[in-house]
MIDOMI-984978 format. One record per residue (C-alpha): residue in three letters; residue number from 1; x, y, z. Coordinates in steps of 0.1 Angstrom, whole numbers, plus 5000, padded with zeros to 4 digits. Layout:
N
code pos east north up
ALA NUM X Y Z
...
% end
This chain:
185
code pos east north up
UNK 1 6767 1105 3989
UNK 2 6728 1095 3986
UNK 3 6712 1079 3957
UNK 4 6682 1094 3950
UNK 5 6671 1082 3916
UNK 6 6689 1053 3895
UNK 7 6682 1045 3860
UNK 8 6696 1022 3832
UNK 9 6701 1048 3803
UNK 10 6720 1022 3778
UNK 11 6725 0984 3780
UNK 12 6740 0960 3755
UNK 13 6749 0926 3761
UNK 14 6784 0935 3776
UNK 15 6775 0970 3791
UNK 16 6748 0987 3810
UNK 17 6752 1029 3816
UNK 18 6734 1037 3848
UNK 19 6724 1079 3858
UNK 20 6722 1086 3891
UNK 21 6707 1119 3909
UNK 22 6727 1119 3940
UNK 23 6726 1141 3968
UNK 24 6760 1151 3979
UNK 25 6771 1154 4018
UNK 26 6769 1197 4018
UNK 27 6730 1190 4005
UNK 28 6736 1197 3965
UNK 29 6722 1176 3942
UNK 30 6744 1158 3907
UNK 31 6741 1132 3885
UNK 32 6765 1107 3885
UNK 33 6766 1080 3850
UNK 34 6786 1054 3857
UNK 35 6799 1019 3839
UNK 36 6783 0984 3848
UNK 37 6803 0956 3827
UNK 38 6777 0928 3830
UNK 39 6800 0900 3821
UNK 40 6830 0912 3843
UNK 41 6854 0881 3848
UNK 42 6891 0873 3848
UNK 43 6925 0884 3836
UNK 44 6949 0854 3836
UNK 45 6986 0853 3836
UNK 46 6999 0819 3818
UNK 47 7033 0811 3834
UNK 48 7054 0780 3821
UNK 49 7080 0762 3844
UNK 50 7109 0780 3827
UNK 51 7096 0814 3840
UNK 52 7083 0827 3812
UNK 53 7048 0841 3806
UNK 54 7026 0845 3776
UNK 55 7011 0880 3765
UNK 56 6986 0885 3735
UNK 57 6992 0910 3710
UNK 58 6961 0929 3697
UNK 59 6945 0956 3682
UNK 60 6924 0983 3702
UNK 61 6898 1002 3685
UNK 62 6887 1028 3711
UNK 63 6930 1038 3713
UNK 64 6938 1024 3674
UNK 65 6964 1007 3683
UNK 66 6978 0976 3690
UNK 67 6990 0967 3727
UNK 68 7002 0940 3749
UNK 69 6975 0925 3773
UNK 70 6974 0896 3794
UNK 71 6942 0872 3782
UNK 72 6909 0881 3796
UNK 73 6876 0878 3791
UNK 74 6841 0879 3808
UNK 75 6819 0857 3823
UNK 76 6793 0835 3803
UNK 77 6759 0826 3817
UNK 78 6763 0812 3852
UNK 79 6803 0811 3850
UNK 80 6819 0816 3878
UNK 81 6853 0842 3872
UNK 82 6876 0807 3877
UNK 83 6853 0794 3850
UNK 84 6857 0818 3827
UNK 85 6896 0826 3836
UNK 86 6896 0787 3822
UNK 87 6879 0788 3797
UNK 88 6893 0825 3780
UNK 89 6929 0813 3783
UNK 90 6920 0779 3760
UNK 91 6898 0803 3739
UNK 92 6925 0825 3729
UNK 93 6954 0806 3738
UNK 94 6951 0772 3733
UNK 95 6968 0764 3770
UNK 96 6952 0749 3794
UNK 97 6968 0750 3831
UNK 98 6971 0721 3859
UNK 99 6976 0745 3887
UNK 100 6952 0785 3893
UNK 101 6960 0809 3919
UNK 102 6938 0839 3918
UNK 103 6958 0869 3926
UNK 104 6940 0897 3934
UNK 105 6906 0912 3926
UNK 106 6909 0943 3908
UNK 107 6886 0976 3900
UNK 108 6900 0989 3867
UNK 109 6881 1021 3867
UNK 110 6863 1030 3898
UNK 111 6853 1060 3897
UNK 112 6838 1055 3862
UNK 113 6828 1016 3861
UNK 114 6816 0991 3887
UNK 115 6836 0962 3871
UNK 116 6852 0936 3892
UNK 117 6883 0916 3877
UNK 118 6899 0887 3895
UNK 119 6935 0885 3885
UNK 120 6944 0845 3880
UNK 121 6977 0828 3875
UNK 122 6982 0796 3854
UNK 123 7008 0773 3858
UNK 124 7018 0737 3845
UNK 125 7002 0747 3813
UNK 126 7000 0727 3779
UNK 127 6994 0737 3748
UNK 128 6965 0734 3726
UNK 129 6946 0750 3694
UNK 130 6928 0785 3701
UNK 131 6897 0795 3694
UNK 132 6897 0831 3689
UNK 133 6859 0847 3687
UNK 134 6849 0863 3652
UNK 135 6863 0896 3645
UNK 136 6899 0887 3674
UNK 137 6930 0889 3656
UNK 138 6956 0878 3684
UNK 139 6993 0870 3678
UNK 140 7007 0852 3714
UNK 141 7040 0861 3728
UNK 142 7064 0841 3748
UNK 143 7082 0872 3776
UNK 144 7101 0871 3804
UNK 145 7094 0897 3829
UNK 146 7126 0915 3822
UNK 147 7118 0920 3783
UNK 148 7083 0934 3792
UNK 149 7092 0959 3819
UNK 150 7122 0968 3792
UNK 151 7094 0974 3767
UNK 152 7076 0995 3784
UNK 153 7108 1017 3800
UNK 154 7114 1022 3761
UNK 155 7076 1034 3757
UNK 156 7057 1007 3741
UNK 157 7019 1011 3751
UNK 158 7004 0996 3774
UNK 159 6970 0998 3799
UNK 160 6970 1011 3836
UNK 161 6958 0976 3839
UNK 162 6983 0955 3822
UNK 163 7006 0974 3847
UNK 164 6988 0962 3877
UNK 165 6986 0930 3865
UNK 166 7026 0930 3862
UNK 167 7026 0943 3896
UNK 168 7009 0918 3910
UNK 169 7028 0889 3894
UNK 170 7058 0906 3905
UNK 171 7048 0904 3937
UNK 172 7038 0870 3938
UNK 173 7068 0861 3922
UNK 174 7088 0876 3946
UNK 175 7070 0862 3977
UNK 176 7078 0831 3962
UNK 177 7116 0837 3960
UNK 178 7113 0851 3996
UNK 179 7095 0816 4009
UNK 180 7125 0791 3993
UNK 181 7146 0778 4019
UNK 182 7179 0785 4017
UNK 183 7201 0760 3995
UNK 184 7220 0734 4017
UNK 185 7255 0729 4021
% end
């Protein structure tokens, strides 16, 4: 496919809508509008010693409903993604983590959005005081990976992304279990 003309049609501080003309390999022409998120950053997965990890609860307006979601947030300024991964789970957890492993970089939408997510894990974590932005109502919630995957086989909501995310640590977490040695005797 060919880009012939590109064009900003919307833009806010979080978003930008590009409009393509593109020229298609058989030699018709489109448009293609597609998603820019200019603050993409980083989806983090708190994980305490004992195992357990720590969702937030909140509402979503687009769906009107409320969902669990890992925390996440974008990018401020010249943030690197670690930077903000760091400084969203403090923001709206209160935890702050001795030990990041970024997971995987993930593309939410991308046929429809150009976003870029790095997926981060955060362990040896302490609590704190959030500070939620104006207008976030979160609730946190202490899971194990059994309850959540139970949730969701009983049809609680959830994002295509929240399940990748799951994915992920489930695979990490596994890789983990595969690289113990074997107990002495």
């Amino acid at each position: 496919m060919k880009q012939l003309t590109h064009k900003v049609v919307y833009q806010n501080p979080w978003f930008r809508l590009w409009e393509d003309e593109v020229e298609f390999k058989d030699g018709s022409k489109g448009e293609y509008a597609y998603l820019d998120r200019i603050d993409s950053g980083a989806i983090i997965i708190p994980l305490d010693h004992e195992g357990n990890f720590y969702l937030l609860r909140e509402f979503r307006y687009p769906v009107q409903t409320t969902i669990f979601a890992f925390p996440a947030g974008g990018r401020e300024g010249d943030e690197t993604n670690a930077d903000a991964a760091k400084r969203e789970l403090k923001e709206e957890t209160g935890f702050v983590a001795g030990k990041w492993t970024c997971l995987h970089e993930l593309f939410p939408d991308p046929a429809q959005n150009m976003q870029r997510i790095n997926l981060f894990l955060a362990e040896d974590i302490t609590g704190g005081e959030a500070d939620h932005q104006q207008g976030e109502t979160i609730k946190i919630h202490k899971t194990s990976l059994k309850e959540v995957k139970d949730r969701i086989a009983k049809g609680e909501p959830c994002s295509s992304q929240f399940l990748a995310c799951l994915f992920l640590l489930e695979l990490e977490l596994s890789k983990r279990t595969l690289s113990k040695p074997p107990p002495s005797m």
